[in-house]
C-alpha positions as CSV (number, residue, x, y, z in Angstrom):
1,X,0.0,0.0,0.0
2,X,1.5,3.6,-0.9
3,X,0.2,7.0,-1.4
4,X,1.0,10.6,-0.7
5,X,2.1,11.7,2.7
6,X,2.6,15.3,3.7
7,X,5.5,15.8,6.5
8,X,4.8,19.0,8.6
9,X,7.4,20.0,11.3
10,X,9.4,23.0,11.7
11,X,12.8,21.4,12.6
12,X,14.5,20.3,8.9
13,X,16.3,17.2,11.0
14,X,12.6,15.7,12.1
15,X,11.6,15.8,8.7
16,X,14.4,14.1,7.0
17,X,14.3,12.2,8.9
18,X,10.8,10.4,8.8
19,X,10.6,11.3,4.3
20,X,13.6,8.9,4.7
21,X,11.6,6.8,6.5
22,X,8.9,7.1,4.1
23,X,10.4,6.6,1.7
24,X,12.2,3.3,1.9
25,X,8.4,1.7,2.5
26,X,7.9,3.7,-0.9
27,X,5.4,6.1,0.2
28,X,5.7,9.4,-1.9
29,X,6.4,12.1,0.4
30,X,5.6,16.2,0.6
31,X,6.8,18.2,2.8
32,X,6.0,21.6,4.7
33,X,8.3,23.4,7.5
34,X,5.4,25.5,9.3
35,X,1.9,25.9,9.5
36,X,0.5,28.0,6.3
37,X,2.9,25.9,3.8
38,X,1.1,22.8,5.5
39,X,-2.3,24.5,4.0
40,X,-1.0,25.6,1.1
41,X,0.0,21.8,0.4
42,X,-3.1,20.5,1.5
43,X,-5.1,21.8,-1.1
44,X,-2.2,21.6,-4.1
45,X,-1.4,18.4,-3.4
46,X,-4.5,16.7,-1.7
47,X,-2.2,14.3,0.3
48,X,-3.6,11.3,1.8
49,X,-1.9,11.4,4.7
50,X,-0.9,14.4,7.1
51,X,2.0,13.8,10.1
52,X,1.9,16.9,11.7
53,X,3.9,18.4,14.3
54,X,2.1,20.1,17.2
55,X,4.8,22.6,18.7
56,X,5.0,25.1,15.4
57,X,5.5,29.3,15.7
58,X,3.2,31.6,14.6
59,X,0.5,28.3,13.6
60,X,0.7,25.4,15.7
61,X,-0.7,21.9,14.5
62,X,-3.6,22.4,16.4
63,X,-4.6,25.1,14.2
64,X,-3.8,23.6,11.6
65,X,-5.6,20.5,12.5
66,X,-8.9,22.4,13.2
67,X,-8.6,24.2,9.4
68,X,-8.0,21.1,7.5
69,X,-11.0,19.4,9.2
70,X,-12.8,22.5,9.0
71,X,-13.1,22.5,5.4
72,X,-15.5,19.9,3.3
73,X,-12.8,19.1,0.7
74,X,-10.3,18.2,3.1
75,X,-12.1,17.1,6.4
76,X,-11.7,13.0,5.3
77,X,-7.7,13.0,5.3
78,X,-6.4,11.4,8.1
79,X,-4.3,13.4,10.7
80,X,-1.7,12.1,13.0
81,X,-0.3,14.3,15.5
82,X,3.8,13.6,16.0
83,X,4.5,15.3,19.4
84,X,7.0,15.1,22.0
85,X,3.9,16.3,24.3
86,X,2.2,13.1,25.6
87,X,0.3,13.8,28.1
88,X,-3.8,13.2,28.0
89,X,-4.5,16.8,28.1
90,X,-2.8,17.3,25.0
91,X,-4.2,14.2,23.0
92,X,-7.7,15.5,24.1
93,X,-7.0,19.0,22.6
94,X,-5.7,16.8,19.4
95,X,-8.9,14.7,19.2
96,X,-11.1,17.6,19.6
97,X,-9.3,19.4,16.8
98,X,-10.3,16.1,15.0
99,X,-6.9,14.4,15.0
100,X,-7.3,11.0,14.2
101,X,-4.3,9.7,16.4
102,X,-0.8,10.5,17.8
103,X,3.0,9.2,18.0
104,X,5.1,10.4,20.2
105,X,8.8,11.5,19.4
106,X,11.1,10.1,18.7
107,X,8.5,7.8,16.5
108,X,8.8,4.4,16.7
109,X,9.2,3.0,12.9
110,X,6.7,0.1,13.6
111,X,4.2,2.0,15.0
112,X,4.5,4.8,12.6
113,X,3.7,2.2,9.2
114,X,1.2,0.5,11.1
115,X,-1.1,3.6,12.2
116,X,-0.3,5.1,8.8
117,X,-1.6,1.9,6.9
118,X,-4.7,1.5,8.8
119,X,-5.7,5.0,8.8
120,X,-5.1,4.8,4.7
121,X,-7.1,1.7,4.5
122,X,-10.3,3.8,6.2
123,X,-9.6,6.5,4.0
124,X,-9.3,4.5,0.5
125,X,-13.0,3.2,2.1
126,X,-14.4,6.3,2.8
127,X,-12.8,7.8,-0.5
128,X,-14.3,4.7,-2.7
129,X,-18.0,5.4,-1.0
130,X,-17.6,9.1,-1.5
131,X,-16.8,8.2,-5.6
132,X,-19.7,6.2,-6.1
133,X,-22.3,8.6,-3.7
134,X,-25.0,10.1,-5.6
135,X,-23.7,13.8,-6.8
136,X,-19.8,15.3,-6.8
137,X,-17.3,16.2,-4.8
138,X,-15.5,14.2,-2.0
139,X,-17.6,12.3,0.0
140,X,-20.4,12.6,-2.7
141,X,-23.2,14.5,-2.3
142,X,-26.4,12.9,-1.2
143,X,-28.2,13.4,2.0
144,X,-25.7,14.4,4.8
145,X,-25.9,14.3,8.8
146,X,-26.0,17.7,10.4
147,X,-23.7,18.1,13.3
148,X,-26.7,17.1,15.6
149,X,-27.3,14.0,14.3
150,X,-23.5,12.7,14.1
151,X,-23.1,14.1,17.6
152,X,-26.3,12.3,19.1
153,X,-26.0,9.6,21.9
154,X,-24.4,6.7,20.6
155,X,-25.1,2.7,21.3
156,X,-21.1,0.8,23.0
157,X,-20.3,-2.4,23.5
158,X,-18.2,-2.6,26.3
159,X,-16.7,-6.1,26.4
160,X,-14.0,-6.1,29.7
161,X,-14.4,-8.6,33.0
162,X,-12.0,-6.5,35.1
163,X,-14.8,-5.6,37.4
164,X,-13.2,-2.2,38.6
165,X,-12.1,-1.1,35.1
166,X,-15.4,-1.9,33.3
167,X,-17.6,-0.3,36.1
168,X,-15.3,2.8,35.9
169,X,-15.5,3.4,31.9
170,X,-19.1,1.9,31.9
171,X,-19.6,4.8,34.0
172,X,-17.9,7.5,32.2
173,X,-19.9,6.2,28.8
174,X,-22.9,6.3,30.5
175,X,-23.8,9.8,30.7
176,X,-23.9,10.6,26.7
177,X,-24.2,7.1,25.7
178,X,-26.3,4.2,25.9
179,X,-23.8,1.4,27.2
180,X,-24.0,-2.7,26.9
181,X,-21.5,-4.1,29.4
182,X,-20.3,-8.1,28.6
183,X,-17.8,-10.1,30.6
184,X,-18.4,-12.8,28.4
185,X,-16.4,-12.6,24.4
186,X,-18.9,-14.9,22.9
187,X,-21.8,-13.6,24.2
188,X,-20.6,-10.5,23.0
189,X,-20.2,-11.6,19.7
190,X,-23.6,-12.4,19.8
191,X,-24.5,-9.3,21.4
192,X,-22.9,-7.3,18.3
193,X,-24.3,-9.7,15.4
194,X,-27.9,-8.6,16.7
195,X,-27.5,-5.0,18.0
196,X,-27.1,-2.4,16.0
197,X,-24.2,-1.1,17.5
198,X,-22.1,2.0,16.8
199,X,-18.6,1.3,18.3
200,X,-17.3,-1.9,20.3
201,X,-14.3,-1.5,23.1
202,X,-12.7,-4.7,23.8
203,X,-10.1,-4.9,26.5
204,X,-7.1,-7.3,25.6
205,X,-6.9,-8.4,29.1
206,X,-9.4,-10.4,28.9
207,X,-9.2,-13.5,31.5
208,X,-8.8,-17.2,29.6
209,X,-9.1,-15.5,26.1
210,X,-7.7,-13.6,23.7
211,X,-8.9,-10.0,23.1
212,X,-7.8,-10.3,19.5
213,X,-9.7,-13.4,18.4
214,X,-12.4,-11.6,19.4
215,X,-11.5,-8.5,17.2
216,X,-10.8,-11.2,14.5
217,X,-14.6,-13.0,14.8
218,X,-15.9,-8.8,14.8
219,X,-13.7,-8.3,11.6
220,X,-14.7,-11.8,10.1
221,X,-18.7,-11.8,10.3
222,X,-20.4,-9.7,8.1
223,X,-23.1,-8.5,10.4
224,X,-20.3,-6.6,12.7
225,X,-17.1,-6.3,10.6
226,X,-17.8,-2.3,9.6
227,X,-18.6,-1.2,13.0
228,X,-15.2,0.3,14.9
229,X,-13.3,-1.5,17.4
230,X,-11.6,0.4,20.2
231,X,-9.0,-1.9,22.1
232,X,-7.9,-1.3,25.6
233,X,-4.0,-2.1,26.3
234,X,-1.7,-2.0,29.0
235,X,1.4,-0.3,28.1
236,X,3.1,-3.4,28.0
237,X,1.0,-4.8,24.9
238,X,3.3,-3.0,21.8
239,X,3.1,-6.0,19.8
240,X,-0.3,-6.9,20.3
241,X,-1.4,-3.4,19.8
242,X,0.5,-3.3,17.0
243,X,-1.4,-6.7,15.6
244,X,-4.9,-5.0,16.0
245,X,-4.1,-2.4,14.1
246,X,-3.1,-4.2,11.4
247,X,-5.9,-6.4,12.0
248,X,-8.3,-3.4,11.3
249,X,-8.7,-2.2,14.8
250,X,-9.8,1.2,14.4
251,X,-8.3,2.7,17.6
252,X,-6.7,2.1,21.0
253,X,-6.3,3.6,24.3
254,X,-3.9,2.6,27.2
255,X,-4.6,1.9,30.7
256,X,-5.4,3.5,33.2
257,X,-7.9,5.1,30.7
258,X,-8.0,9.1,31.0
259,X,-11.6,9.4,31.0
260,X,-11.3,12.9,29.1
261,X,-9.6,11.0,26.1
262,X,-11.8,7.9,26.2
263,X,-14.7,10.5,25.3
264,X,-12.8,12.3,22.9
265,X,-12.0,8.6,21.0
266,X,-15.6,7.6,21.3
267,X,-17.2,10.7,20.1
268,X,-14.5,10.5,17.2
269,X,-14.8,7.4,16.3
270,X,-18.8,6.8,16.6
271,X,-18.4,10.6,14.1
272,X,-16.4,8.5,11.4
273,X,-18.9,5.6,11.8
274,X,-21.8,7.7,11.1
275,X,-20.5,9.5,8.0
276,X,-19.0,6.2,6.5
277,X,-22.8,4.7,7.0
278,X,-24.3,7.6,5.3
279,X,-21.9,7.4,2.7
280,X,-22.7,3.7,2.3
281,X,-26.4,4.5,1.9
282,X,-25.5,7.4,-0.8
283,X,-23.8,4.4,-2.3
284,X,-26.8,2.2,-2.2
285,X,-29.5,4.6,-3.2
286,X,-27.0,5.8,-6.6
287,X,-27.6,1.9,-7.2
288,X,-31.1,1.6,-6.8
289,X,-31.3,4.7,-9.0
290,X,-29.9,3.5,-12.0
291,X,-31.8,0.2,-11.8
292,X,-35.2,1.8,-10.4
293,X,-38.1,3.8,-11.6
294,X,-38.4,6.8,-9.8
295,X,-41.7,7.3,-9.8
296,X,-43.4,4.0,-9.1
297,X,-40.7,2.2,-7.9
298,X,-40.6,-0.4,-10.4
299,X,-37.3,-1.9,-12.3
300,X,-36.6,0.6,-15.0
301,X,-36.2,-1.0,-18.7
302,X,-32.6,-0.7,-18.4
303,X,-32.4,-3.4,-15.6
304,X,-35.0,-5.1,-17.5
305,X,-32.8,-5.2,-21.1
306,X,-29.9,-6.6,-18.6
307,X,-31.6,-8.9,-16.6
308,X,-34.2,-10.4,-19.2
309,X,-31.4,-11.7,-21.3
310,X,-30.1,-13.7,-18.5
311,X,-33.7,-14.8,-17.6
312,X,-34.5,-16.3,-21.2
313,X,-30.6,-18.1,-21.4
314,X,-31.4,-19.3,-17.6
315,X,-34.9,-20.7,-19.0
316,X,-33.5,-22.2,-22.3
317,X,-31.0,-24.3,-20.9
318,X,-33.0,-25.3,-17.8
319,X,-35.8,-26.4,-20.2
320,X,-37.9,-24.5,-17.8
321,X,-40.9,-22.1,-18.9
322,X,-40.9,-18.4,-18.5
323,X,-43.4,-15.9,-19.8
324,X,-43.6,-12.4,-20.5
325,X,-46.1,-9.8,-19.6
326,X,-46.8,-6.4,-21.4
327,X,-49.0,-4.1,-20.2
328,X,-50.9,-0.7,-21.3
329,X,-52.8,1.6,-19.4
330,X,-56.1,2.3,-21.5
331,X,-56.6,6.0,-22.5
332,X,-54.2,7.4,-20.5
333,X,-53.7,10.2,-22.7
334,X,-56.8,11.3,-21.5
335,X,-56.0,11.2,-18.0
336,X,-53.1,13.4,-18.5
337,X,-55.3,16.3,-20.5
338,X,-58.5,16.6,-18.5
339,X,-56.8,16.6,-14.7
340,X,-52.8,17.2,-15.8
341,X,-49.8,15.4,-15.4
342,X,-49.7,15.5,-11.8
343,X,-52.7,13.5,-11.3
344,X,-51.3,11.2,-14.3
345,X,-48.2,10.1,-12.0
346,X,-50.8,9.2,-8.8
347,X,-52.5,6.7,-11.4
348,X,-49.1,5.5,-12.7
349,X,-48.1,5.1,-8.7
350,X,-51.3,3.5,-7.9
351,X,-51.3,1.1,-10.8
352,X,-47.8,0.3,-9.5
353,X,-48.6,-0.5,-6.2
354,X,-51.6,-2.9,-7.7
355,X,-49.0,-4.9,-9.8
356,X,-46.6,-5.6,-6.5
357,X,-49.3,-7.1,-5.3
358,X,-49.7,-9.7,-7.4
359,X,-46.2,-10.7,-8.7
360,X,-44.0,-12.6,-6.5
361,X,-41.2,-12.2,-5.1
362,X,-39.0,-14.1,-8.3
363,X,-41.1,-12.4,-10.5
364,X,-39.5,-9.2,-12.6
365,X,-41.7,-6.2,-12.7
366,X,-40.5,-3.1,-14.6
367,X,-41.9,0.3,-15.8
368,X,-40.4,0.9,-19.7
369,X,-42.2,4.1,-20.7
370,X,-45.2,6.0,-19.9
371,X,-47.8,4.0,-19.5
372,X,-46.0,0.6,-20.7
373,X,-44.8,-1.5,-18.2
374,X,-43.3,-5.5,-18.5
375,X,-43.6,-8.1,-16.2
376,X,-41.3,-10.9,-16.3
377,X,-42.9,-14.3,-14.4
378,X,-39.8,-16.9,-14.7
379,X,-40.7,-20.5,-14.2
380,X,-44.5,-19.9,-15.1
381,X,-46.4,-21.2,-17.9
382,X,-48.6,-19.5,-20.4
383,X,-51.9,-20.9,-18.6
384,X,-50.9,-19.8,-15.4
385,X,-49.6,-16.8,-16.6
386,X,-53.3,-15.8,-18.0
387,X,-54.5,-16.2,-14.8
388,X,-51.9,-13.7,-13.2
389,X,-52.8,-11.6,-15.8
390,X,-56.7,-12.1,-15.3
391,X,-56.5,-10.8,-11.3
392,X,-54.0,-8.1,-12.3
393,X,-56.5,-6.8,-14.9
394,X,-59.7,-7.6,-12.7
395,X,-57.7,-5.7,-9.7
396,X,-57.6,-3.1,-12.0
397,X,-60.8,-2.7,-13.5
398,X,-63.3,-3.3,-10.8
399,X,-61.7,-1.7,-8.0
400,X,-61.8,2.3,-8.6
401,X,-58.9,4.8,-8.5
402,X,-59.9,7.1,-5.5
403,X,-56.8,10.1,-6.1
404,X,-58.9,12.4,-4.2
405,X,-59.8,14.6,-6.7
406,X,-63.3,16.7,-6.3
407,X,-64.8,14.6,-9.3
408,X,-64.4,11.7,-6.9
409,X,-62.6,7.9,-8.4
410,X,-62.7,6.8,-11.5
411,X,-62.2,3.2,-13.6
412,X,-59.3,2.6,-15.2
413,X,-58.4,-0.5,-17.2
414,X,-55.6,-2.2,-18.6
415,X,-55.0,-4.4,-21.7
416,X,-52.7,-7.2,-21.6
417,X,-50.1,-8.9,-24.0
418,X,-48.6,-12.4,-23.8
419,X,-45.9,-14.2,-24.9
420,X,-44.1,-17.7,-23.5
421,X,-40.6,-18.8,-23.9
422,X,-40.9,-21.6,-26.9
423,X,-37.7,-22.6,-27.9
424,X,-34.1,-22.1,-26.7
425,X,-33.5,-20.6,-29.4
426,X,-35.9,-17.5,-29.1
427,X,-33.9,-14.4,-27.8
428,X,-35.7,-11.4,-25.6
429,X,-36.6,-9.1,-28.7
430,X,-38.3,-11.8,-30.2
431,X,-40.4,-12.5,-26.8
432,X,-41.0,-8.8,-27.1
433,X,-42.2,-8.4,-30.0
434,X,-44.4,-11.4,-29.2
435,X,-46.1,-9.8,-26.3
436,X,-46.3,-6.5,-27.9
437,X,-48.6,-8.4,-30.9
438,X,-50.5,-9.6,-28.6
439,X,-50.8,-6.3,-26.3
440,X,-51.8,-4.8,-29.5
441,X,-54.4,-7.1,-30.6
442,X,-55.9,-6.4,-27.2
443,X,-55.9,-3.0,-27.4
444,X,-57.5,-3.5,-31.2
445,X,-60.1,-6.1,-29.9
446,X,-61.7,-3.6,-27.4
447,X,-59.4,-3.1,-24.5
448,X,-59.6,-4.2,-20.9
449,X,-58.3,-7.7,-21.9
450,X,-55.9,-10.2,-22.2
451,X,-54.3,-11.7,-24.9
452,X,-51.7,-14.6,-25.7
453,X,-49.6,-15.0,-28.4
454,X,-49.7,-17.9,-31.0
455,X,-46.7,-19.6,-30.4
């Protein structure tokens, strides 16, 4: 893993001497000797990465620190602070900067690749989500949480069975958070499969098991292996600390716990969650908006031309049936010019809502224009396809479309095409054009009907 790391300290020795650092693990390094060059390179450069020293003139890195995640286009790059402070006053001051961790001089070299490379890893995530968010710019655009909502209580796991220790954190969490105390790791486990939680702390001195195997099953499940993990260590635990975060541990804090930095992690951390699951939605609705209809719902006819394809092959070689449904709205023009195009897309959402309820759950319903919509019923012959196609077209007839409107409902019908898979050979078009024969000769033959084609 490499990318772009910017070097900020105002002594020219300290920062030779960790680009020669970088630089032999092939990281690409920028550097800055004070506080307004750091800026400047920030937005030039765009690093991924930002060491930066605390003890600066005229800007410190705390300043620094509070600009760069002050601004939207460069609030998701990962700080570490590299200070020869180290006491929990100044890490607090850090954190609420937004610093997203320290090392203290002189930096040890295996701490220093291992923090670097799992803070990258979260921002390549958070960078990926942001590219494929609905709208531009980094992090996407999308709905966003306000400050409020990011800030809100949050839900911890606490897993520790050092009675003394748990009851004092337990108590510190409890007063802005809703807390879940466990002694036991596999009941924990379970704990976090089935809770929606929003950051777990496991101590590593757990008694007759290993802290990390239970950061390992939290990383390995795919219920729990998003949410962050804070570990507790002793100051003893380098290498195991040092194996977490390679593991994918998000963050650490040693014992005895400075209850002012424990809130500062946890409010940091639980932030970081929250954006990343916003993000992750952005990313899910830009999916379901390519594939989806926005006004009813229904599978656009993009998804349908890439999913029916695979649907007829699937059919053909099984030597299974599959028919296809095409559907009109009768006279909706007129709709549209005596009550307007508003009241045009309620019908085309009611008529939606009518068609979910009779497909199943296998079965491919898509909206491909106007008033033209395609239903897809795999595994389903032409016989039992009429009769789906007799209650959708009953469902529609005899029940009136009450919109509201001062005129009071009004019946609306539907006329019906058929067409079932008849040799392997046939390919979608052709069971297209089928059913769109057929819709037409029900449309010809007085509406309101359904109709089959010949095979």
């Amino acid at each position: 893993m490499t990318a772009r790391v910017l070097v900020v300290d105002d002594v020219a020795a300290n920062v030779k001497l960790l680009e020669a650092k970088l630089r032999a693990e092939y990281f690409e390094v920028i550097t800055a000797m004070n506080g307004l060059d750091a800026l400047e390179a920030v937005q030039q450069d765009q690093p991924d990465i930002i060491l930066l020293d605390v003890m600066m003139p005229e800007m410190d890195g705390i300043e620094v620190c509070k600009r760069v995640k002050g601004a939207a286009s460069t609030q998701h790059i990962p700080i570490v602070m590299v200070t020869a402070l180290d006491t929990a006053e100044d890490r607090v001051r850090g954190l609420e900067a937004g610093a997203d961790d320290f090392l203290s001089k002189p930096v040890n070299d295996l701490a220093l690749f291992c923090r670097v490379r799992s803070l990258l890893r979260l921002k390549m995530l958070t960078d990926e989500l942001g590219a494929r968010s609905v709208g531009d710019g980094p992090g996407g655009a999308g709905d966003f949480l306000s400050p409020e909502d990011l800030d809100r209580p949050g839900k911890i796991l606490l897993v520790d069975d050092e009675d003394s220790a748990t009851s004092s954190i337990y108590a510190a969490l409890q007063s802005g958070h809703e807390v879940t105390s466990v002694a036991e790791p596999q009941r924990a486990l379970f704990e976090a499969a089935e809770n929606p939680f929003d950051l777990i702390i496991v101590s590593l001195d757990l008694q007759d098991f290993d802290g990390l195997r239970l950061c390992s099953q939290i990383r390995s499940l795919e219920r729990t292996r998003q949410i962050p993990v804070l570990i507790l260590v002793d100051g003893h635990q380098t290498d195991q600390l040092i194996r977490g975060l390679d593991m994918g541990v998000n963050d650490y804090l040693v014992r005895p716990v400075d209850h002012n930095e424990l809130a500062a992690r946890v409010k940091s951390q639980i932030r970081r969650w929250r954006h990343t699951q916003q993000l992750r939605n952005n990313v899910k609705q830009s999916i379901e908006m390519a594939v989806t209809d926005s006004l009813t719902g229904l599978n656009n006819r993009r998804y349908m031309e890439s999913h029916l394809a695979t649907l007829v092959q699937s059919a053909g070689n099984r030597g299974r049936a599959l028919t296809l449904l095409a559907l009109d709205i009768d006279h909706f023009k007129q709709i549209n010019d005596t009550h307007g195009h508003d009241v045009g897309d309620r019908v085309l959402k009611e008529f939606a809502k009518r068609v979910k309820l009779v497909v199943r759950g296998d079965d491919l319903a898509c909206r491909t224009g106007g008033e033209e919509f395609i239903i897809v019923l795999p595994e389903t012959s032409l016989p039992a396809a009429c009769g789906i196609a007799e209650r959708l077209r009953k469902s529609i007839s005899e029940d009136p479309f009450d919109l509201g409107l001062s005129s009071g409902p009004f019946q609306l019908t539907v006329s019906i095409g058929l067409s079932s898979l008849d040799s392997v050979s046939e390919t979608p078009a052709q069971l297209l054009k089928r059913a769109d024969i057929a819709l037409y000769e029900a449309k010809r033959s007085g509406r309101n009907r359904v109709v089959a084609a010949a095979a």
